[in-house]
VEXKOLVEX-875203 format. One record per residue (C-alpha): residue in one letter; x, y, z. Coordinates in nm, 2 decimals, padded with zeros to 4 digits. Each point is the difference from the previous one (the first is absolute). Layout:
// VEXKOLVEX-875203
+----+--------+--------+--------+
! aa !   east !  north !     up !
+----+--------+--------+--------+
!  A !      X !      Y !      Z !
...
+----+--------+--------+--------+
***
This chain:
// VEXKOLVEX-875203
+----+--------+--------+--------+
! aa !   east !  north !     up !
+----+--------+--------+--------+
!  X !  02.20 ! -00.02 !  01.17 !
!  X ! -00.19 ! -00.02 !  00.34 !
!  X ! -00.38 !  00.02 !  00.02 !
!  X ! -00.16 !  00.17 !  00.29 !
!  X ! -00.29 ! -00.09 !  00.22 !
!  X ! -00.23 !  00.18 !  00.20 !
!  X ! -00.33 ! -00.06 !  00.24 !
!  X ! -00.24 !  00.29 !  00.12 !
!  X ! -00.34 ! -00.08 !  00.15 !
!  X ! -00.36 !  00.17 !  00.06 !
!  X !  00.13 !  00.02 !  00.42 !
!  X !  00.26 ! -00.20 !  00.16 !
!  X ! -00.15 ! -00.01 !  00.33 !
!  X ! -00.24 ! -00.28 !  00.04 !
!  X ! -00.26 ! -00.08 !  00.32 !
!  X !  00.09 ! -00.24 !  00.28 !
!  X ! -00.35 !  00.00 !  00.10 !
!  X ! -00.14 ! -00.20 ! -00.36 !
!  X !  00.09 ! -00.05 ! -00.36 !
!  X !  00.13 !  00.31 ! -00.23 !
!  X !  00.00 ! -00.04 ! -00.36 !
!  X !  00.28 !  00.21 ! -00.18 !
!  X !  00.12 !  00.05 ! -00.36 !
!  X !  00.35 ! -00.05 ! -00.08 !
!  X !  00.18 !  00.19 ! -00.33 !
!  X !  00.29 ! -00.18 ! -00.14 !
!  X !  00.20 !  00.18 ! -00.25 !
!  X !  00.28 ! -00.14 ! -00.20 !
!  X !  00.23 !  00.25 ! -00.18 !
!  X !  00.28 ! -00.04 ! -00.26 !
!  X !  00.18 !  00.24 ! -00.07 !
!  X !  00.05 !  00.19 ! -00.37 !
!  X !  00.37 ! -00.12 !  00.01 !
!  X !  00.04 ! -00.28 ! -00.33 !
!  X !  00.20 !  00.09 ! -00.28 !
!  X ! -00.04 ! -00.12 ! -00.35 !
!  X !  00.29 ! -00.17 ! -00.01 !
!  X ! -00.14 ! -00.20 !  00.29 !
!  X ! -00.33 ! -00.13 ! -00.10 !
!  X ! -00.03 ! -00.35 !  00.02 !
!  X ! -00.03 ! -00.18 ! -00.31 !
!  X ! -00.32 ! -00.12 ! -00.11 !
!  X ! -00.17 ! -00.35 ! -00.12 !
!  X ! -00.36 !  00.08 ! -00.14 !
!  X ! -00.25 ! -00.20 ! -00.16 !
!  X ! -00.25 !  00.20 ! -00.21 !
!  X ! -00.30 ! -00.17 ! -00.07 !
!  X ! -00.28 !  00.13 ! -00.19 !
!  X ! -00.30 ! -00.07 ! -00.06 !
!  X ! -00.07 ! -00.05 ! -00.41 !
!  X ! -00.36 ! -00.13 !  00.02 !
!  X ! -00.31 !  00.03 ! -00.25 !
!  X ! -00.12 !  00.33 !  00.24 !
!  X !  00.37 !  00.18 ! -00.05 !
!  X ! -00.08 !  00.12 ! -00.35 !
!  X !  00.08 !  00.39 ! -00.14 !
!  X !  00.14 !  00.24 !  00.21 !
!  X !  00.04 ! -00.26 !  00.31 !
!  X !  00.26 ! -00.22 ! -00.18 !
!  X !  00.16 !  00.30 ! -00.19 !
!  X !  00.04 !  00.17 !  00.37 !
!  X !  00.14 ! -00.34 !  00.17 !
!  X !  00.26 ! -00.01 ! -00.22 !
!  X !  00.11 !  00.35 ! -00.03 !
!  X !  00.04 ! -00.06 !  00.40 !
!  X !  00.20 ! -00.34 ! -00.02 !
!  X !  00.27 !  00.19 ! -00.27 !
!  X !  00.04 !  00.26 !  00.27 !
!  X !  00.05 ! -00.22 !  00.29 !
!  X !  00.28 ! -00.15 ! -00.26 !
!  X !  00.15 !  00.32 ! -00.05 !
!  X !  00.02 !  00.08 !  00.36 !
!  X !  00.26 ! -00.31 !  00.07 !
!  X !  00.32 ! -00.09 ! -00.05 !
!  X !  00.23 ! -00.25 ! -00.07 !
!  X !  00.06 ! -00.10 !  00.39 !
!  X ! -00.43 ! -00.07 !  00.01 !
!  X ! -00.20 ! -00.30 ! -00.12 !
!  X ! -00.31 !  00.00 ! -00.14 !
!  X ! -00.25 ! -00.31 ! -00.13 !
!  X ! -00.32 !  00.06 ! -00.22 !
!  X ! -00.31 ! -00.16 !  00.01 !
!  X ! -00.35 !  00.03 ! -00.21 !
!  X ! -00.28 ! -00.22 !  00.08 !
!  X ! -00.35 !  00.00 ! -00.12 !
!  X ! -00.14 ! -00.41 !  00.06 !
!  X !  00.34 ! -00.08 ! -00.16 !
!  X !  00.36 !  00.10 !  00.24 !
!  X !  00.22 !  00.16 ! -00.29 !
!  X !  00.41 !  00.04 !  00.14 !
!  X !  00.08 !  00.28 ! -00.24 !
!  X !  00.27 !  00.00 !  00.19 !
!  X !  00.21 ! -00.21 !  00.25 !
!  X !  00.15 !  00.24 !  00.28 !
!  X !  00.35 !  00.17 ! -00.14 !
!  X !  00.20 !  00.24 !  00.06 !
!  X ! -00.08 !  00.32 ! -00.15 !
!  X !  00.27 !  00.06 ! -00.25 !
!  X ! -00.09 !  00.30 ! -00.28 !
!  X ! -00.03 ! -00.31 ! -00.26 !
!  X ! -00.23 ! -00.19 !  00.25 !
!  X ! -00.19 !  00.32 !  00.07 !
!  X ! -00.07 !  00.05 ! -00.40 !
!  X ! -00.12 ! -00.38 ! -00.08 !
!  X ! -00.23 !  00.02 !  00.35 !
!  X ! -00.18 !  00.33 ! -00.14 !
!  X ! -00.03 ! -00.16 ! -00.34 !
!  X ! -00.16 ! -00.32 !  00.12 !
!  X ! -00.25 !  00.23 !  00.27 !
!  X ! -00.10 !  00.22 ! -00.31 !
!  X ! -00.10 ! -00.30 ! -00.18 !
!  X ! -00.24 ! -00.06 !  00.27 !
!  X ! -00.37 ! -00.10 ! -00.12 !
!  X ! -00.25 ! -00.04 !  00.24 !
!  X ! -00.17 ! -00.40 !  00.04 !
!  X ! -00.28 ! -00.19 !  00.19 !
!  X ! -00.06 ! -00.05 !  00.36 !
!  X !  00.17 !  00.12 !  00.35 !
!  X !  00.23 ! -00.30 !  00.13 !
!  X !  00.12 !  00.27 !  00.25 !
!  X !  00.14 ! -00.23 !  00.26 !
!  X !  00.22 ! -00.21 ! -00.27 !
!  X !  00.15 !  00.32 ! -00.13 !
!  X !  00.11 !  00.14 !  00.32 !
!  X !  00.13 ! -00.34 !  00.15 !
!  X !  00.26 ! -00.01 ! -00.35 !
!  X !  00.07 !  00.36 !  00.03 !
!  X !  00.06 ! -00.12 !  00.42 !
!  X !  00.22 ! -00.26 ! -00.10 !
!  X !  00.24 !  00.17 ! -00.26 !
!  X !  00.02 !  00.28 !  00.31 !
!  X !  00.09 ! -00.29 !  00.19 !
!  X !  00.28 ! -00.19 ! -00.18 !
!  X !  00.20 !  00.29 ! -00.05 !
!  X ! -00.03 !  00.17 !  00.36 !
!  X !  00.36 !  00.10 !  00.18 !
!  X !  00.01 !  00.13 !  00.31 !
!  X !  00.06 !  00.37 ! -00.10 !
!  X ! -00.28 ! -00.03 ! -00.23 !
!  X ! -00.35 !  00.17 !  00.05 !
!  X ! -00.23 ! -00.23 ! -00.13 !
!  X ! -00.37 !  00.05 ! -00.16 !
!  X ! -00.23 ! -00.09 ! -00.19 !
!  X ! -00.22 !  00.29 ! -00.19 !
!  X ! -00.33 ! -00.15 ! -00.09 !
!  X ! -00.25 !  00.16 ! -00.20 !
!  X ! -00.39 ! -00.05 ! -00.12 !
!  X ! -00.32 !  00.14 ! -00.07 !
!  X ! -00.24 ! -00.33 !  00.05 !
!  X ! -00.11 ! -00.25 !  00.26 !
!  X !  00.24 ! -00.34 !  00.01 !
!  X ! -00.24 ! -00.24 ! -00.18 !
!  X !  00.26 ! -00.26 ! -00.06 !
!  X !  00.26 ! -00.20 !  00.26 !
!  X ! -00.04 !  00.11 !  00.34 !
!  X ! -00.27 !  00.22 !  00.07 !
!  X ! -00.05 ! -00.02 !  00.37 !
!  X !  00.14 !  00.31 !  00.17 !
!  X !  00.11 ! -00.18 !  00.34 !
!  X !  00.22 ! -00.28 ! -00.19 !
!  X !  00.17 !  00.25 ! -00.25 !
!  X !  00.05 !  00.27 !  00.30 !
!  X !  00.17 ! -00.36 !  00.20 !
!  X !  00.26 !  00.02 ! -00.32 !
!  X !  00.00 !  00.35 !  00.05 !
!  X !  00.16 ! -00.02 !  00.31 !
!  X !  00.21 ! -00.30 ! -00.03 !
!  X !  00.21 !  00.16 ! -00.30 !
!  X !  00.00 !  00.32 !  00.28 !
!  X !  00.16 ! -00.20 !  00.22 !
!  X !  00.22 ! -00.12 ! -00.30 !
!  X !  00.12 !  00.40 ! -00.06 !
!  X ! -00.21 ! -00.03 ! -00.33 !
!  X ! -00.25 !  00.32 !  00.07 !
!  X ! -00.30 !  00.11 ! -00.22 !
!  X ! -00.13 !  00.29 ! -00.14 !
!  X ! -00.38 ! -00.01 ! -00.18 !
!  X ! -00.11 !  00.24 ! -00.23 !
!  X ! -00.39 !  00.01 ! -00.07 !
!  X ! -00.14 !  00.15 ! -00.34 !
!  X ! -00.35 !  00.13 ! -00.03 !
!  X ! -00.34 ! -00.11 !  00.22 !
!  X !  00.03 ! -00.39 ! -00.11 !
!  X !  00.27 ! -00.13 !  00.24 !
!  X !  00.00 ! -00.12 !  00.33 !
!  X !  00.12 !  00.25 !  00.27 !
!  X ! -00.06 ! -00.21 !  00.29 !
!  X !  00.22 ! -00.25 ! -00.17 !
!  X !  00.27 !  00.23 ! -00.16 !
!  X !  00.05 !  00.17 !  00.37 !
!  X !  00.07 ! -00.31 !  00.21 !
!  X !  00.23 ! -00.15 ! -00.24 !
!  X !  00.21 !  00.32 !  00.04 !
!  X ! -00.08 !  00.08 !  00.34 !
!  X !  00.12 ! -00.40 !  00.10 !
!  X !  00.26 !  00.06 ! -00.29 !
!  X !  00.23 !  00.28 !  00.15 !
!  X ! -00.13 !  00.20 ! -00.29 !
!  X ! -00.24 !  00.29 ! -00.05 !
!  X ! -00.33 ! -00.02 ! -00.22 !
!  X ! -00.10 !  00.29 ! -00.24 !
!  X ! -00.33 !  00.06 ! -00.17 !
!  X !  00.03 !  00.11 ! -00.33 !
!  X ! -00.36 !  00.18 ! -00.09 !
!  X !  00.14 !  00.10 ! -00.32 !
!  X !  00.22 ! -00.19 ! -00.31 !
!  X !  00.22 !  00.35 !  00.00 !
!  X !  00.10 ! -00.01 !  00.34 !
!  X !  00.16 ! -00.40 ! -00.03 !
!  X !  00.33 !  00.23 ! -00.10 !
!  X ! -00.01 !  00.20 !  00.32 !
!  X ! -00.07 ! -00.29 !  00.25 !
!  X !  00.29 ! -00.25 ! -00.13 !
!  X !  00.22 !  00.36 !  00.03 !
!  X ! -00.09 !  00.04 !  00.37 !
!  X !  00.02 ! -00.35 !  00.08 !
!  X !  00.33 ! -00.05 ! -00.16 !
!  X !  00.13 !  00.32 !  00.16 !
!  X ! -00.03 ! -00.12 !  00.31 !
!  X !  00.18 ! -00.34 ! -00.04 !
!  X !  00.27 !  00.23 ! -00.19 !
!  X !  00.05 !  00.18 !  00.36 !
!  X ! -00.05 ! -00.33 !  00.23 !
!  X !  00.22 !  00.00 !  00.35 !
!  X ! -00.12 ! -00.24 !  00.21 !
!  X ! -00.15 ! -00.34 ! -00.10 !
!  X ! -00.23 ! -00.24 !  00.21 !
!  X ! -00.09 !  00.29 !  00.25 !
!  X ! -00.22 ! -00.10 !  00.29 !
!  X ! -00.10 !  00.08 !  00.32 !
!  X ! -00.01 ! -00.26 !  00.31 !
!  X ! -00.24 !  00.15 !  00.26 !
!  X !  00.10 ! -00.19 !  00.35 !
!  X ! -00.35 ! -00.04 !  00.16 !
!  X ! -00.02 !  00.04 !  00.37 !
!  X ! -00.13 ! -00.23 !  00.25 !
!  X ! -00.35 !  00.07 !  00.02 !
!  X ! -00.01 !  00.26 ! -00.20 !
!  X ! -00.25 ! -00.02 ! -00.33 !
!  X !  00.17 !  00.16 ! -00.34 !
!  X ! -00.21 !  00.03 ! -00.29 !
!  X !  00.13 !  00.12 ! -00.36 !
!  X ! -00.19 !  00.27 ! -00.20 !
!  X !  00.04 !  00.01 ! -00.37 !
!  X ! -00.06 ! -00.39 ! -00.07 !
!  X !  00.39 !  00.00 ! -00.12 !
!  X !  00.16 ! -00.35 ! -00.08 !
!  X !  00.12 ! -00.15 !  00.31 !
!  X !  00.03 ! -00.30 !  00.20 !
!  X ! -00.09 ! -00.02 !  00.44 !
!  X !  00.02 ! -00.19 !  00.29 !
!  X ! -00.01 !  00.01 !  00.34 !
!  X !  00.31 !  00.18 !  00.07 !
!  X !  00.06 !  00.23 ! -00.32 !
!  X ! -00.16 !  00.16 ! -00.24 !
!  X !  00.21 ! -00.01 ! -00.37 !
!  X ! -00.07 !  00.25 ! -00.28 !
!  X !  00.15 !  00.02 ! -00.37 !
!  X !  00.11 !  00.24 ! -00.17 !
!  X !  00.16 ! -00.14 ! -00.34 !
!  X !  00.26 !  00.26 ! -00.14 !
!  X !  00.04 !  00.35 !  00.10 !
!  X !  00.12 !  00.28 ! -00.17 !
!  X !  00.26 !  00.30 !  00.07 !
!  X ! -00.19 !  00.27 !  00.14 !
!  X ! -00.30 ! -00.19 !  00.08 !
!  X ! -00.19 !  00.04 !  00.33 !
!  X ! -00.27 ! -00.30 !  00.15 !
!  X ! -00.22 !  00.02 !  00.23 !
!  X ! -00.19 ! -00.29 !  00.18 !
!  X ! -00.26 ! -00.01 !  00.30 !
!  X ! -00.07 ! -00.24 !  00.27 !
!  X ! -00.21 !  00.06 !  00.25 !
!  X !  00.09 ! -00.18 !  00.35 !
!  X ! -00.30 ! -00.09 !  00.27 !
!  X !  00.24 !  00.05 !  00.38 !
!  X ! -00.16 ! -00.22 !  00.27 !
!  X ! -00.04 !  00.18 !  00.34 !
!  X !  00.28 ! -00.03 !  00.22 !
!  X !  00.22 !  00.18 !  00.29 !
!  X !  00.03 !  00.35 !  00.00 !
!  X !  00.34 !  00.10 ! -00.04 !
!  X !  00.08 ! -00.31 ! -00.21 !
!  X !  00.02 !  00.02 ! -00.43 !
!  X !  00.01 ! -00.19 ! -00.31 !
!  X !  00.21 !  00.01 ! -00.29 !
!  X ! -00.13 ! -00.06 ! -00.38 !
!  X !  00.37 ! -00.03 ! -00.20 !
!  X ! -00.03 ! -00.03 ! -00.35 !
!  X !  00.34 ! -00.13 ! -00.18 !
!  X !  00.01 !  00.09 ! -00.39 !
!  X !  00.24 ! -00.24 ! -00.18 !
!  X !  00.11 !  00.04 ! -00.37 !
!  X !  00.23 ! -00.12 ! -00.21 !
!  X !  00.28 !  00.28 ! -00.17 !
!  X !  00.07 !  00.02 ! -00.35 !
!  X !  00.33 ! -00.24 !  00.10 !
!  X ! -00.21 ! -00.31 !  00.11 !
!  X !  00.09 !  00.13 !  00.39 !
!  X ! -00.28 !  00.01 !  00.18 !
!  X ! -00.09 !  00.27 !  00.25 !
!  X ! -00.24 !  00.06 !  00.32 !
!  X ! -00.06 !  00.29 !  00.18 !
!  X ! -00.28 !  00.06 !  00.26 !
!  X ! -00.23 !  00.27 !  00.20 !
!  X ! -00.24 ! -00.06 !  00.29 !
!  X ! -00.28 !  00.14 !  00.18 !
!  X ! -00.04 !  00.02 !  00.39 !
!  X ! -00.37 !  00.00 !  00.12 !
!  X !  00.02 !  00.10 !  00.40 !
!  X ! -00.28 ! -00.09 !  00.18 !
!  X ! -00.17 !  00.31 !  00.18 !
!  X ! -00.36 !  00.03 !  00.19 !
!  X ! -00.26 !  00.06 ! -00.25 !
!  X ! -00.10 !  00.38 !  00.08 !
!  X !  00.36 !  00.04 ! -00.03 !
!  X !  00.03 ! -00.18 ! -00.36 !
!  X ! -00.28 !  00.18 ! -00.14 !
!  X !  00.20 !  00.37 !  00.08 !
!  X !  00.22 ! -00.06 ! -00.25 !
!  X ! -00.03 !  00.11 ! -00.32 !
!  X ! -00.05 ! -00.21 ! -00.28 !
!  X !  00.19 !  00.00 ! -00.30 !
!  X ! -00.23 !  00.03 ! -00.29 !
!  X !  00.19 !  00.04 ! -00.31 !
!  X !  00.11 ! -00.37 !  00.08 !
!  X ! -00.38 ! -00.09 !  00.09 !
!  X ! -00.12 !  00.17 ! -00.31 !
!  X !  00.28 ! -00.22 ! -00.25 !
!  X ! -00.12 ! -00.28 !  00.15 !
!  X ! -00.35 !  00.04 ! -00.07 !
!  X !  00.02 !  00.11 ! -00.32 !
!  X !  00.25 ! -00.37 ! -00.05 !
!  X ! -00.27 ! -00.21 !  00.17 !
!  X ! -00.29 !  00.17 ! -00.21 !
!  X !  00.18 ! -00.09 ! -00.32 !
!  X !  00.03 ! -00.36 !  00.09 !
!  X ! -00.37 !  00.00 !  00.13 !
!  X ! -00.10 !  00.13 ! -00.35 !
!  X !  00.21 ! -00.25 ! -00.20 !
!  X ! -00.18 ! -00.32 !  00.22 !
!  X ! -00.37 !  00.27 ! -00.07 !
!  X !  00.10 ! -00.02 ! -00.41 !
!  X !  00.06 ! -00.37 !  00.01 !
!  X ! -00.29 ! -00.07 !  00.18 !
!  X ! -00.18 !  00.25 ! -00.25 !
!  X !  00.10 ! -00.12 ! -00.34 !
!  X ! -00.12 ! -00.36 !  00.19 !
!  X ! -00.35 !  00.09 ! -00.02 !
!  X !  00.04 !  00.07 !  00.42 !
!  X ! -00.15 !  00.34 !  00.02 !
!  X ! -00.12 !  00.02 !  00.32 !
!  X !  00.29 ! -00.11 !  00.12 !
!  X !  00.23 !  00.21 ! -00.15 !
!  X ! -00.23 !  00.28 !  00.07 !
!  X !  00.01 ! -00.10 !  00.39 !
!  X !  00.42 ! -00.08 !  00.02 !
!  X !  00.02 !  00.37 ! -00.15 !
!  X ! -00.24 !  00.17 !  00.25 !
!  X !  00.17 ! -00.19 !  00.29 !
!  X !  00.34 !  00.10 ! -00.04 !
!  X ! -00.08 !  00.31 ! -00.11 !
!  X ! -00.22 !  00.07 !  00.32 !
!  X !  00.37 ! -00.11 !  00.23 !
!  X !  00.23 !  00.21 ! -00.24 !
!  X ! -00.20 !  00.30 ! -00.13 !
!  X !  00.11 !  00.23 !  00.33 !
!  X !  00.34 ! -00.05 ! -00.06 !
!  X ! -00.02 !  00.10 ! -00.36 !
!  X ! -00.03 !  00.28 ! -00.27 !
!  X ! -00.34 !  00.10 ! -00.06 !
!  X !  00.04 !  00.01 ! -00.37 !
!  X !  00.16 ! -00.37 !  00.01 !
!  X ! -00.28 ! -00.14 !  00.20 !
!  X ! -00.22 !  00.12 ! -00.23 !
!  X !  00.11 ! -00.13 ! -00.24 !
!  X ! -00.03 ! -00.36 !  00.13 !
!  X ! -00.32 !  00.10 !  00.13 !
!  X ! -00.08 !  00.03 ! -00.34 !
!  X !  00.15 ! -00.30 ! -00.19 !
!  X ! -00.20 ! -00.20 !  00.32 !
!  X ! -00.32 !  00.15 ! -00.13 !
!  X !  00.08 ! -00.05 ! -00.38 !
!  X !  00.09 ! -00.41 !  00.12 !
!  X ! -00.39 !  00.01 !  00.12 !
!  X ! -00.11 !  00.01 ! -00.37 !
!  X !  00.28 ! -00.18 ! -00.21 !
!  X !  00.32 !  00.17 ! -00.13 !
!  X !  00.08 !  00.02 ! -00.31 !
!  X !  00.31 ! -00.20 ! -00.18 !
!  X !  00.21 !  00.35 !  00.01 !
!  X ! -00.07 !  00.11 !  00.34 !
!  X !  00.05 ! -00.35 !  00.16 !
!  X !  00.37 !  00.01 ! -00.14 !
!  X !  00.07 !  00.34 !  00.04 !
!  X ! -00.08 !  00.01 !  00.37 !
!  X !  00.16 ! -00.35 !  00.03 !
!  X !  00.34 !  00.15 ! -00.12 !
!  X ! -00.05 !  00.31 !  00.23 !
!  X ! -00.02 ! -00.21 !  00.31 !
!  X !  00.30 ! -00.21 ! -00.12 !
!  X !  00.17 !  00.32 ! -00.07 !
!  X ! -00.06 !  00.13 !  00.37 !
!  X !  00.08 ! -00.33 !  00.17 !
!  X !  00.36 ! -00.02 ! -00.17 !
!  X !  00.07 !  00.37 ! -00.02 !
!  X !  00.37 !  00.03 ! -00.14 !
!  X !  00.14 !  00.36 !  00.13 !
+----+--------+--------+--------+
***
């Protein structure tokens, strides 16, 4: 199966005369081809969170969800499960999921009892490393991790455990976080999956736990293309920015994106926006963005798509028109991000701050978007002036994540 990439931009014609900022739109397509007898067999890791705040319906729901992730596998997939409250309990060492392994796994996850403390960090490292000891190359590899409450024992520092986050990435072990209720951490739960390869969900709801492990496990049911990323090739003198605040890695001459795993029928979309030094008229640049991926065979694939920017007299630039359905995603990507760095700086105690990063980019993007979406950011800046509560912090976090990492 071949993925496709293509680049569109705001204008393609740039001014010889002084600097032109424009907006580029990758998208990365795959198509709806996968069969079942194709998938690609998977190694999982679900670990779950059984601490003194997972009590009633929360427990009851987690393992409702964990016996249906069982009974969505086969004998050709893996799976390892892990509870941890200040204690790291192995219920299970990863194995291969036989009908008489799927049978004791459900018995031991119903006998589940909910503990002390949060050693989040000790519990996902185990459920990591079981991932990791029985990975293959035609294996998709994750770790499902679930809580409801703040890591309060191990490692609690958000940049070291996001560092493991994307060393076991770059392993091929991804991860998926699932937060429960208002008492988690969705700054932390985010970057692990977003440096991960995985995708975070927030969980307002015990009933919904079900739902979310169905959607996430449907997709890695339906992977086609592992390790996706994009290479941007930076010009000479040219100035490329990313919008989104995706996972990615920079230097001079490129810019390098990640993707994780994609899924048939899936469509990405990424911006960058270039800053064109003047030059020659007649003369042009080329942005070439190169998408590489690895196929459900270990072979790994690249394909690519460019952008020409020719350099014109100003007055003759500015006669073009604009494309400004690409203009208007962009804006509504960078807003998200803005208000994800607003909410952190927010539930910080930074008001004023938050308040001001809001109203600044929201000032540069506001023309280029929906009314009704700017005012709703105008609002949620306004609301950030006077505290947010516990509820509307995380709901408008997961909004934001949910824009920046849109999955068509």
């Amino acid at each position: 199966m071949t993925l496709s990439l293509t680049a569109a931009c705001d204008r393609q014609l740039v001014a010889y005369e002084v600097s032109s900022q424009r907006t580029i739109e990758w998208t990365i397509t795959v198509p709806n081809e996968t069969r079942p007898a194709e998938r690609a067999p998977l190694n999982l890791a679900l670990v779950l969170d059984r601490s003194g705040s997972m009590v009633g319906d929360k427990l009851r729901y987690v393992q409702q969800a964990a016996c249906h992730v069982l009974d969505l596998l086969n004998e050709h997939d893996r799976v390892a499960v892990v509870a941890y409250d200040d204690q790291i309990n192995v219920l299970s060492p990863s194995v291969l999921v036989t009908e008489t392994a799927r049978n004791d796994l459900k018995q031991r996850i119903n006998a589940l009892q909910q503990g002390g403390w949060t050693n989040l960090s000790d519990g996902w490292l185990e459920g990591c490393r079981e991932v990791a000891e029985h990975m293959r190359g035609e294996h998709v590899s994750r770790a499902l991790l679930l809580t409801d409450g703040l890591a309060n024992r191990g490692i609690t520092d958000i940049e070291e455990l996001t560092h493991h986050a994307r060393e076991l990435r770059q392993r091929g072990v991804a991860t998926s976080t699932f937060g429960v209720g208002l008492d988690f951490n969705e700054h932390l739960l985010e970057a692990l999956a977003a440096q991960g390869g995985g995708h975070f969900y927030f969980i307002e709801r015990p009933d919904q736990i079900p739902a979310m492990f169905r959607q996430e496990l449907g997709e890695l049911l339906t992977v086609a293309a592992r390790e996706a990323f994009l290479n941007i090739a930076i010009p000479k003198g040219v100035a490329v920015e990313l919008l989104g605040n995706l996972p990615h890695e920079r230097d001079s001459q490129r810019l390098r994106v990640f993707f994780g795993d994609l899924c048939a029928g899936e469509q990405r979309r990424l911006y960058t926006r270039a800053l064109t030094p003047p030059d020659m008229p007649g003369t042009s640049v080329v942005v070439r963005g190169e998408l590489g991926y690895a196929d459900l065979d270990g072979n790994t694939e690249v394909v690519s798509a460019e952008i020409t920017f020719s350099y014109e007299r100003e007055a003759a630039v500015l006669r073009v028109p604009v494309n400004k359905d690409v203009l208007q995603r962009a804006s509504e990507i960078e807003m998200a991000a803005a208000a994800s760095e607003a909410l952190r700086l927010e539930r910080a105690g930074r008001r004023q701050e938050a308040q001001g990063l809001m109203q600044h980019t929201l000032a540069a993007a506001a023309p280029y978007m929906s009314a009704a979406a700017a005012a709703n950011y105008d609002e949620l800046q306004a609301r950030m002036a006077q505290g947010l509560s516990e509820g509307e912090r995380k709901q408008a976090h997961f909004k934001a994540y949910k824009l920046r990492n849109t999955r068509g």
